[in-house]
C-alpha positions in Angstrom: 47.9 4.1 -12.9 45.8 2.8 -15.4 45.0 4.6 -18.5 41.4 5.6 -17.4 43.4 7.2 -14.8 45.6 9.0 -16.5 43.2 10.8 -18.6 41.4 12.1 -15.6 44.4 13.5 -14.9 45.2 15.3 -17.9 41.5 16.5 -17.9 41.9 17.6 -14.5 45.7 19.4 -15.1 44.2 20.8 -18.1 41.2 22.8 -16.4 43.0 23.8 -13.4 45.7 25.1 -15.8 42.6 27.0 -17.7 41.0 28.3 -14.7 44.4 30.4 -13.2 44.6 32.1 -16.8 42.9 35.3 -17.8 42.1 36.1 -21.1 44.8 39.6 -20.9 47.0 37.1 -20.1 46.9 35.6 -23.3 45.8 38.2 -25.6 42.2 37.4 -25.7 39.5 40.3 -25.3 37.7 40.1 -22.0 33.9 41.1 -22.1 32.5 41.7 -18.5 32.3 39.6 -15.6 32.3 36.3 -16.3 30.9 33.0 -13.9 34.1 31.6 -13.6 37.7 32.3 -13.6 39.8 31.9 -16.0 39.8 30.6 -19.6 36.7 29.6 -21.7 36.9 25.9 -23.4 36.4 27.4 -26.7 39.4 29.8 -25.9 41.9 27.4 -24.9 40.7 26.1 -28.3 41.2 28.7 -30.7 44.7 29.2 -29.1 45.6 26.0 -29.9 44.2 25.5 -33.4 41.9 22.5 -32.0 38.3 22.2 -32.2 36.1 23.2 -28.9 35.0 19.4 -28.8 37.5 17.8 -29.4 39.2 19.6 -26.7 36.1 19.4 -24.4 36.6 15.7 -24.6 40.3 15.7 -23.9 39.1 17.3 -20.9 36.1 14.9 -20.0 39.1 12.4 -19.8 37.6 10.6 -23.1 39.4 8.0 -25.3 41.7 10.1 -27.7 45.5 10.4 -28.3 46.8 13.7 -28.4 49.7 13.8 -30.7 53.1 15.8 -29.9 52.4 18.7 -32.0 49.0 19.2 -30.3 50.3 18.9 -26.9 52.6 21.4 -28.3 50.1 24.0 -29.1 48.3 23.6 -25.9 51.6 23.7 -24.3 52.1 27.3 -25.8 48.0 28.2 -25.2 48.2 27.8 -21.1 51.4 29.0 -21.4 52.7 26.1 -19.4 56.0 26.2 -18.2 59.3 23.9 -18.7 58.0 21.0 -15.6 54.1 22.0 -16.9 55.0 20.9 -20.4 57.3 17.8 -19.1 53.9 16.9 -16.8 51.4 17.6 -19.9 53.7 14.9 -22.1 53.6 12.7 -19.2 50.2 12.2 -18.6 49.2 12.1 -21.9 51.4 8.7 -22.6 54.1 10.8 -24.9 57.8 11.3 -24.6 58.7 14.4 -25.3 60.0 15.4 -28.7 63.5 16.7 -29.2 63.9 20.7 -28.4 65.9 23.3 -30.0 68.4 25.2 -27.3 67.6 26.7 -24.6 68.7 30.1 -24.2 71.9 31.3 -22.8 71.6 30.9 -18.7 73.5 32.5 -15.9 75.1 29.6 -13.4 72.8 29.8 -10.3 74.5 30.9 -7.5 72.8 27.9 -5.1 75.2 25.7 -8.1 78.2 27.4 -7.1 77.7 27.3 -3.5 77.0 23.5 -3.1 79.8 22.7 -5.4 82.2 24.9 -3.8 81.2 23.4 -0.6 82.2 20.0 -1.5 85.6 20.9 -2.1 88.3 18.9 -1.8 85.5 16.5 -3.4 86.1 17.5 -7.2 82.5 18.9 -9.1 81.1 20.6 -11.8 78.4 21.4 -13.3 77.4 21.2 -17.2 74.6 22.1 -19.6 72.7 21.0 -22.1 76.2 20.6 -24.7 78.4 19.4 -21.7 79.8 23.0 -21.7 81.0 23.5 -18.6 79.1 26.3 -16.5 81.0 26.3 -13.4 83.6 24.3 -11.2 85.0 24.1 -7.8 89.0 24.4 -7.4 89.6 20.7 -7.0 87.7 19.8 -10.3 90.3 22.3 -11.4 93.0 20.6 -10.2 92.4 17.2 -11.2 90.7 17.6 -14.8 92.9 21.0 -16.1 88.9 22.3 -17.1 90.1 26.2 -18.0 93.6 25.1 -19.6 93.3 26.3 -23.4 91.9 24.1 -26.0 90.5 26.0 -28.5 88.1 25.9 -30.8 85.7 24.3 -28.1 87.7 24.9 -24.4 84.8 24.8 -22.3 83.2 21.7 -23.5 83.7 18.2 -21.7 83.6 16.1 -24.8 86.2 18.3 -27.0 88.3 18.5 -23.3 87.9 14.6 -23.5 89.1 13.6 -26.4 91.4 16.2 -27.4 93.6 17.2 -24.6 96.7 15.4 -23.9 96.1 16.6 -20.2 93.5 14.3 -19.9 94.4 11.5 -21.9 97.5 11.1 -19.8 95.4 11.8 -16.3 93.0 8.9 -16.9 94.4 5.5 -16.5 91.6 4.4 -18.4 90.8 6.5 -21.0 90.4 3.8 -23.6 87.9 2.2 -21.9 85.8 5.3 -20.8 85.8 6.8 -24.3 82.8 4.5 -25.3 80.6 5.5 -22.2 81.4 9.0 -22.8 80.1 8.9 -26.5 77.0 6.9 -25.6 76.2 9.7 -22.9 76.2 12.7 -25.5 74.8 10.6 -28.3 71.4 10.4 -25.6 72.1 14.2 -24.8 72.5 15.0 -28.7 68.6 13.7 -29.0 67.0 16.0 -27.4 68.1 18.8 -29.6 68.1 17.2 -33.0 67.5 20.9 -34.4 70.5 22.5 -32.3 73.3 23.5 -34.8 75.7 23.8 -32.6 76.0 19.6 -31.7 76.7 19.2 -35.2 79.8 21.8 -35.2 81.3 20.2 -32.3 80.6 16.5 -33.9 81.9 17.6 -36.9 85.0 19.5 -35.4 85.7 16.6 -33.4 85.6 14.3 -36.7 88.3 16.0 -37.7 90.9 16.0 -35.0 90.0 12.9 -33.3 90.2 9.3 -35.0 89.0 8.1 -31.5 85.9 9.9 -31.8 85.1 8.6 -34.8 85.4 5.1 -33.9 83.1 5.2 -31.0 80.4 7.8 -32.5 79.6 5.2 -35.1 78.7 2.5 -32.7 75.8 4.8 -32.0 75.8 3.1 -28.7 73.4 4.6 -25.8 74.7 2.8 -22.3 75.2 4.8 -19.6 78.1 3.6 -17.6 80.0 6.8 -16.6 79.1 6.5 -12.9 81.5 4.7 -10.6 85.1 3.7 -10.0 87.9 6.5 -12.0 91.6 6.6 -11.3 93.6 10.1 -12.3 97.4 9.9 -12.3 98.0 13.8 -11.0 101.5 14.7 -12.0 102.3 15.7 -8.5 99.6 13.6 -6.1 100.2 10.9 -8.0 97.4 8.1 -8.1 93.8 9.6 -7.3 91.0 7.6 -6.9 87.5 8.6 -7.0 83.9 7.6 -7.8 81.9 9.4 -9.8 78.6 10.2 -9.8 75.6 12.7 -11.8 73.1 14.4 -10.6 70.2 15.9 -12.5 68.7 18.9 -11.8 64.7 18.1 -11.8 63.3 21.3 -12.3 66.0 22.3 -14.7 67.0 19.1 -16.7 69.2 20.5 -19.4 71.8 20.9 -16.2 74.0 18.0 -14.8 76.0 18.2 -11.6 79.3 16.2 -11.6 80.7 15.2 -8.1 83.6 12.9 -7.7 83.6 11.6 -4.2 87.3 10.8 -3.4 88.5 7.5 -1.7 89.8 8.3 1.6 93.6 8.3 0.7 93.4 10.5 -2.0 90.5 12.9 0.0 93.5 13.0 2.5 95.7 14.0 -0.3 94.1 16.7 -1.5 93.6 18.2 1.3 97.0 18.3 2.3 97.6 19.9 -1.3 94.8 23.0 -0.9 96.2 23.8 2.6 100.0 23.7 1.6 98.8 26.6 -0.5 
């Protein structure tokens, strides 16, 4: 897609966006019938602090560059939702800028049911601070998740590099540390603002000269998926790989599923039935 394209795009996403809004709907006074539904031009405009040409031409599909804090404001005047504003950015050529938290969620229930339906395969799901939000029994069993580790215990980067449990489980530790820094150092950046990365970076600083080492690097690979070997202290040597799954239309929310290889699948199965 060209850029010629792409601005017919966002002219055309824009006015269809317009067109299902009503001016109660936005706070606006609405005097009698009007031609067409929705949202004036000049409306849309004062909502978003623009002038009505200049928006008229971003809706023509004419030559101009929106920047982020515009898109922002329009964002907020269509009322656009969390994919709406992600599909805004996109066609207008921008990445979008860094966010503060979301708000405190519930764990959807579908979450629960597909990761309890895996089980014996070990899974979990996390948010936008790798705290974990729910886990089925064998992610239980193999990583220790809910075993007490204070001041952070739900959070897979403190659980990481702070808990013996772990430290002894994974046969390569060392070696994984890296990745797993890289990974939150590209989750930190969406929420520059959040205060609450910086208390766990910062708590973290303090109790782990690992930590440390690799969050200097300020290294972004991603190379957490594939091959991971656990030594359980009763099934012995586990081996699994790993893989993420990202929840499109909610991308502050990773799934974590850890296919087993068949031996150790057969292992924990024996294990769960046993009781």
């Amino acid at each position: 897609m060209n850029d010629s394209e792409r601005r017919k795009l966002l002219g055309d996403f824009l006015r269809k966006r317009r067109s299902g809004l009503s001016p109660d709907e936005v706070g606006l006074p609405s005097y009698g019938q009007r031609r067409k539904p929705g949202l004036r031009r000049e409306e849309v405009a004062q909502l978003a602090h623009v002038g009505v040409s200049w928006y008229t031409w971003l809706e023509q599909g004419r030559d101009i560059n929106p920047s982020p804090q515009v898109l922002e404001s329009l964002s907020e005047a269509l009322k656009l939702t969390r994919d709406e504003r992600r599909h805004l950015f996109s066609l207008s050529g921008q990445a979008l800028p860094p966010q503060s938290a979301p708000a405190d969620r519930t764990v959807r229930p579908l979450y629960q049911q597909v990761i309890d339906e895996l089980s014996p395969t070990p899974a979990y799901v996390i948010g936008y601070r790798w705290d974990y939000l729910t886990w089925n029994k064998a992610a239980e069993e193999v990583f220790a998740i809910s075993h007490p580790n204070p001041p952070h215990d739900l959070n897979l980067l403190w659980h990481f590099f702070t808990s013996p449990i772990i430290k002894e489980r994974f046969r390569a530790w060392q070696q994984m540390a890296g990745g797993v820094v890289a990974e939150f150092h590209t989750a930190r950046a969406r929420y520059l603002k959040d205060p609450s990365f910086d208390q766990l970076i910062e708590d973290l600083k303090q109790v782990s000269p690992d930590f440390c080492l690799w969050w200097l690097e300020h290294d972004a690979r991603s190379v957490l998926d594939g091959y991971i070997e656990i030594e359980h202290p009763v099934l012995g040597r586990l081996e699994f790989e790993h893989m993420t799954l990202q929840v499109l239309s909610d991308p502050d929310v990773k799934m974590m599923i850890y296919p087993p290889f068949k031996d150790t699948r057969d292992k924990l199965a024996r294990y769960f039935a046993s009781g």
